[in-house]
ROVO-790552 format. One line per 8 residues: number of its first residue (from 1); their letters; for each residue x, y, z of C-alpha. Coordinates in steps of 0.001 Angstrom, whole numbers. Layout:
<nodes>
NUM = A = X/Y/Z; ...
</nodes>
This chain:
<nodes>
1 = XXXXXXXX = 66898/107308/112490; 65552/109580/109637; 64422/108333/106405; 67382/108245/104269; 67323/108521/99868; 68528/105363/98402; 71481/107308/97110; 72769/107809/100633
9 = XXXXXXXX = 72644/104515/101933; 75477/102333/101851; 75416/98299/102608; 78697/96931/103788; 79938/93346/104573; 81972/92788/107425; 83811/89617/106843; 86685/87249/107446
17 = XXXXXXXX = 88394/84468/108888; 86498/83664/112196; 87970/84856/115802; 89538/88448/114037; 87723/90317/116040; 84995/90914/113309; 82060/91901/115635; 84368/93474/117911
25 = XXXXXXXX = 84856/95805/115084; 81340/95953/114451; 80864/97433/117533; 83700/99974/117829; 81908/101563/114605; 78331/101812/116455; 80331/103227/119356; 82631/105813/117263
33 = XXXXXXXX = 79666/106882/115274; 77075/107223/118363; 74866/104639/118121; 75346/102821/121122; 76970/105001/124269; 79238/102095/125660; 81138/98904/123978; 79679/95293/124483
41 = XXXXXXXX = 82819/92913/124901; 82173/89093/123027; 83505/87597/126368; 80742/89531/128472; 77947/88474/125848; 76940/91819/125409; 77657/93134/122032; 74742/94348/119831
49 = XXXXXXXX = 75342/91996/116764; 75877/88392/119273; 72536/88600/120284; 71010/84984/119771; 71417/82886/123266; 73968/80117/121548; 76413/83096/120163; 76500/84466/123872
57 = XXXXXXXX = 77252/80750/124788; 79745/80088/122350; 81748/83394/121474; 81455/83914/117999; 78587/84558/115482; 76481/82133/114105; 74155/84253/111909; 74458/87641/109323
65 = XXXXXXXX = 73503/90635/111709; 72475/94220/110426; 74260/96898/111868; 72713/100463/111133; 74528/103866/111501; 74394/107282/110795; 77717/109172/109338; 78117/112538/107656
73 = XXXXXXXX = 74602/112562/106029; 74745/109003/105088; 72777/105495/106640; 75613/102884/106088; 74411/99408/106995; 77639/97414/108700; 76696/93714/108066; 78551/91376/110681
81 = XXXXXXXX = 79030/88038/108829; 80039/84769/110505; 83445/83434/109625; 82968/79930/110427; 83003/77682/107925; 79922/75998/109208; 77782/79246/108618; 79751/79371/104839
89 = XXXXXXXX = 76069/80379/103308; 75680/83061/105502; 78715/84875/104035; 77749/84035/100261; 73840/85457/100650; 74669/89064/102318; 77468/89493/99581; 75029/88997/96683
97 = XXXXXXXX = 73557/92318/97671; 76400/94998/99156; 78007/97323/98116; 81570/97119/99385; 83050/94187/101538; 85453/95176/104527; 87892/92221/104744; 89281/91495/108553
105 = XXXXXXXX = 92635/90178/108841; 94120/89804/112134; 97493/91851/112676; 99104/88728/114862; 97190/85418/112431; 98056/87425/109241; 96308/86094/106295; 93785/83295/106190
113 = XXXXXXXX = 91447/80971/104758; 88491/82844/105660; 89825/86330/104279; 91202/84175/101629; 87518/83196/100135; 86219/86898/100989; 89241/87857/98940; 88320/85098/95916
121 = XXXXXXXX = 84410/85622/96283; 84855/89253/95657; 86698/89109/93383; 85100/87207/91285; 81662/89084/91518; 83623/92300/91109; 82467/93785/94780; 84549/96943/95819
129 = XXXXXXXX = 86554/95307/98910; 88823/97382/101525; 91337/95262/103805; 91414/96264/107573; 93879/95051/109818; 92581/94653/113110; 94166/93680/116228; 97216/96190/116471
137 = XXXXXXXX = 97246/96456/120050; 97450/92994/120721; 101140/91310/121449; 102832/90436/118776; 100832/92079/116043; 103246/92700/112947; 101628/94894/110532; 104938/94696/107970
145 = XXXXXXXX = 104635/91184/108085; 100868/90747/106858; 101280/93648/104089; 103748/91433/102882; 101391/88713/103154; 99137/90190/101182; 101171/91463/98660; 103152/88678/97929
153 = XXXXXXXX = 99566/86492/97718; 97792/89553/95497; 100432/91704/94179; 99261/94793/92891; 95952/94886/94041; 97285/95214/97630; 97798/99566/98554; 98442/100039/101624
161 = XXXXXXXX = 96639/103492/102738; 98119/103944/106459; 101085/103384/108526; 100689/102437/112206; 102330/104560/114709; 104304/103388/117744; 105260/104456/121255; 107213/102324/123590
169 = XXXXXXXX = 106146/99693/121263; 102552/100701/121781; 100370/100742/118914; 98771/104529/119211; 97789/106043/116322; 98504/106022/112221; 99863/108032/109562; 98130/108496/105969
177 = XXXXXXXX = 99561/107333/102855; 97367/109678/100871; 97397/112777/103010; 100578/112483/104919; 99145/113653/107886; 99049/111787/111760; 96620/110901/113791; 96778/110043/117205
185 = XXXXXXXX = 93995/107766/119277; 92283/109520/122304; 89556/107777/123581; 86901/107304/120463; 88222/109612/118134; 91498/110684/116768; 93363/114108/116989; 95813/115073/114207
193 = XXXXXXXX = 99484/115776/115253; 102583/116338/113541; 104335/113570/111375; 107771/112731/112491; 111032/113002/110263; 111310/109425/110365; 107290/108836/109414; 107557/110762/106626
201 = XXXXXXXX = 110664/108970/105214; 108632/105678/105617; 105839/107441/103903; 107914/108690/100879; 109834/105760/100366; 106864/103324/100630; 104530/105965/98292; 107977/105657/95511
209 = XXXXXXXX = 109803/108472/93498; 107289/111328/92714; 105457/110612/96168; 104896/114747/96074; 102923/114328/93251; 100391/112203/94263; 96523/113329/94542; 95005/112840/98151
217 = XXXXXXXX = 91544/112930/97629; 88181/111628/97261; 87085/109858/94626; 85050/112673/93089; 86983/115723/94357; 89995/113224/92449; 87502/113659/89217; 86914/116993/89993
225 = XXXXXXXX = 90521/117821/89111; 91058/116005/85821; 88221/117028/84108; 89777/120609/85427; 92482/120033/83561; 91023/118030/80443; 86752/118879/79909; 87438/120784/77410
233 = XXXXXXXX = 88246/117574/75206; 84486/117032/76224; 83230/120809/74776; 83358/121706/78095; 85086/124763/79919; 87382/124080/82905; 85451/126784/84247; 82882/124657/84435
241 = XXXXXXXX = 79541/125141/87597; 79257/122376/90103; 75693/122126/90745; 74882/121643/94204; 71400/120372/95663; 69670/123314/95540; 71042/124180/91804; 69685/120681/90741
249 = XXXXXXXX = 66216/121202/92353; 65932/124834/91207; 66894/123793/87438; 64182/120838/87493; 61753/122861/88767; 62339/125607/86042; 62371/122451/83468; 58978/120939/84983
257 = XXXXXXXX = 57076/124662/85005; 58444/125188/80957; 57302/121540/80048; 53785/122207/81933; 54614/119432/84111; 52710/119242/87637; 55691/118819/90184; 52812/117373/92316
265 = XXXXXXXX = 52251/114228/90391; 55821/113998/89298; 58104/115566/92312; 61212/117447/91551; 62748/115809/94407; 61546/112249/92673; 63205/112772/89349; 66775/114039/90970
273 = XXXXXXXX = 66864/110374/92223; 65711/108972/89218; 68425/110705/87235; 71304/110543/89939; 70256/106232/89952; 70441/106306/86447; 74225/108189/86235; 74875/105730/88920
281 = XXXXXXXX = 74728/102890/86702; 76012/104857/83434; 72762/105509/81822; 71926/108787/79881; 68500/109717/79020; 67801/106969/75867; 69100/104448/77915; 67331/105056/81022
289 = XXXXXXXX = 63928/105132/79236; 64906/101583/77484; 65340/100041/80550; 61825/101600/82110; 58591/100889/82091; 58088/102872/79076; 54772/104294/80718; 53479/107701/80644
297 = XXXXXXXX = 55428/108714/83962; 58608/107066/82546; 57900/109407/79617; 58156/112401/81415; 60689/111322/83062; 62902/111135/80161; 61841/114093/79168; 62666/115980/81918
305 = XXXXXXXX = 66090/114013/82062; 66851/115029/78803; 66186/118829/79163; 68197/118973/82422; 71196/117226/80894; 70754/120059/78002; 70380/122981/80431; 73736/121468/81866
313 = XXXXXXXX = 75332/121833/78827; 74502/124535/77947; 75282/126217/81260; 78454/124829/80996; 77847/123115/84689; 78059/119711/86077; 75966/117946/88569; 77843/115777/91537
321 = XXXXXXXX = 77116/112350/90105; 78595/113880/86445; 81589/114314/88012; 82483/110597/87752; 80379/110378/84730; 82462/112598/82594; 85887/111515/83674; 84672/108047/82627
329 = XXXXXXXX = 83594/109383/79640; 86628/111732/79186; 89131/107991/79533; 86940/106292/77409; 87162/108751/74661; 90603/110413/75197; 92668/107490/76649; 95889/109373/76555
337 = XX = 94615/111155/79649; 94988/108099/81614
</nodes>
């Protein structure tokens, strides 16, 4: 595995109620992504995250287990947590330091204690949280009947994203809320095929009136649109430059060489990660340099930080990160464009 920038690494908690199939899960997602070449069953003792001699023995996981993978440019870290109650504390350390928390909830149990407290815990320490329902092939799974679960117990922070598709009552493949397209399984991967008449009524009527005009998208290509439509309220131009990687490292080089700053002792490549960390928590240039060390190379920094965000400006261009950035700024100042 190659070494990875800390902005492309993401740590996320696997977690819920015990027996719902959490490391089974675990290891469909080494499999799907190529890290292992076959999948390890819990009953045969063989799965990558039930390692330790008493989890062969009993069937179920007993300690926190790092699973590493490599996806579309990014090292995501799947941590398998125990959902036994007896193992409580090994749930509460791993969450302390994730980034997201993948919820398990069994499509035949529905909702339970154990996704219950992954569901409270979270929320309370305001951890970005997904809910997968696992277990769709199994006899009498009844995906209706735990979305109503959910939503009845959480309301409106329960969106369902995808639709499970059916053939002679077999579960094979899913439809997308947000894109409205189908996917059907074969073998580890999915192949896109047209959505049925009757799928897209379900998907209309579940999406509400104005379904047409919702925005499939990521988060930042979501971004990317409003501040299309609203920068200027920011003394931008929707016109506005997305800089890509090599635009970022060829302005901070042209910043370093003007400020007579060696790019050996202070790496271009260094100070793009010091400045993408720093939009990642919200700080501009001032604020970053209150919160360093305040030392000479935390000087430069800042100055460096503050003549890229004024060549940005002034090129009327946006780095990726300042894509979020600006729409938060953009709601915070101009709350009408909510």
């Amino acid at each position: 595995m190659k070494d990875y920038q800390t902005q492309n690494i993401r740590n996320i908690a696997i977690v819920g109620h015990g027996g719902e199939g959490k490391t089974t899960l675990t290891e469909a997602l080494l499999w799907t992504t190529g890290a292992i070449d076959r999948m390890g069953r819990v009953e045969d003792g063989n799965t990558v995250s039930d390692y330790d001699t008493e989890e062969i023995r009993r069937q179920f996981s007993i300690s926190t287990s790092v699973a590493p993978v490599e996806w579309k440019d990014k090292k995501i870290n799947f941590i398998d947590i125990p959902g036994y109650f007896d193992f409580i504390g090994e749930m509460m350390g791993p969450l302390r330091i994730v980034d997201a928390a993948l919820i398990v909830v069994g499509a035949v149990n529905g909702l339970n204690v154990g996704a219950e407290k992954a569901m409270a815990y979270t929320s309370k320490h305001s951890i970005p949280r997904a809910i997968f329902i696992n277990s769709m092939d199994r006899e009498n799974a009844d995906y209706d009947k735990v979305i109503q679960q959910l939503g009845e117990k959480y309301q409106t922070a329960i969106c369902p994203v995808m639709l499970p598709i059916y053939e002679n009552d077999a579960f094979i493949g899913f439809s997308s809320l947000v894109t409205g397209k189908s996917y059907r399984y074969l073998d580890k991967f999915s192949k896109e095929v047209e959505t049925t008449p009757e799928m897209r009524e379900r998907i209309e009527k579940l999406a509400g009136a104005g379904a047409e005009d919702i925005w499939g998208s990521t988060f930042h290509s979501g971004c990317a649109k409003i501040l299309r439509r609203d920068i200027e309220k920011l003394g931008y131009t929707r016109s506005f430059t997305i800089y890509d990687d090599d635009d970022q490292m060829s302005a901070l080089k042209e910043i370093l060489k003007k400020l007579n700053i060696d790019d050996k002792f202070l790496p271009p490549r260094e100070i793009k990660g010091k400045i993408s960390d720093a939009k990642n928590k919200l700080l501009g240039p001032q604020d970053w340099f209150s919160q360093s060390e305040r030392d000479y190379r935390s000087q430069l920094v800042y100055d460096v930080y503050q003549a890229y965000e004024e060549k940005l400006k002034s090129s009327n261009a946006l780095d990726f990160d300042d894509l979020i950035v600006k729409t938060l700024e953009l709601f915070a100042q101009h709350p009408p464009v909510l």
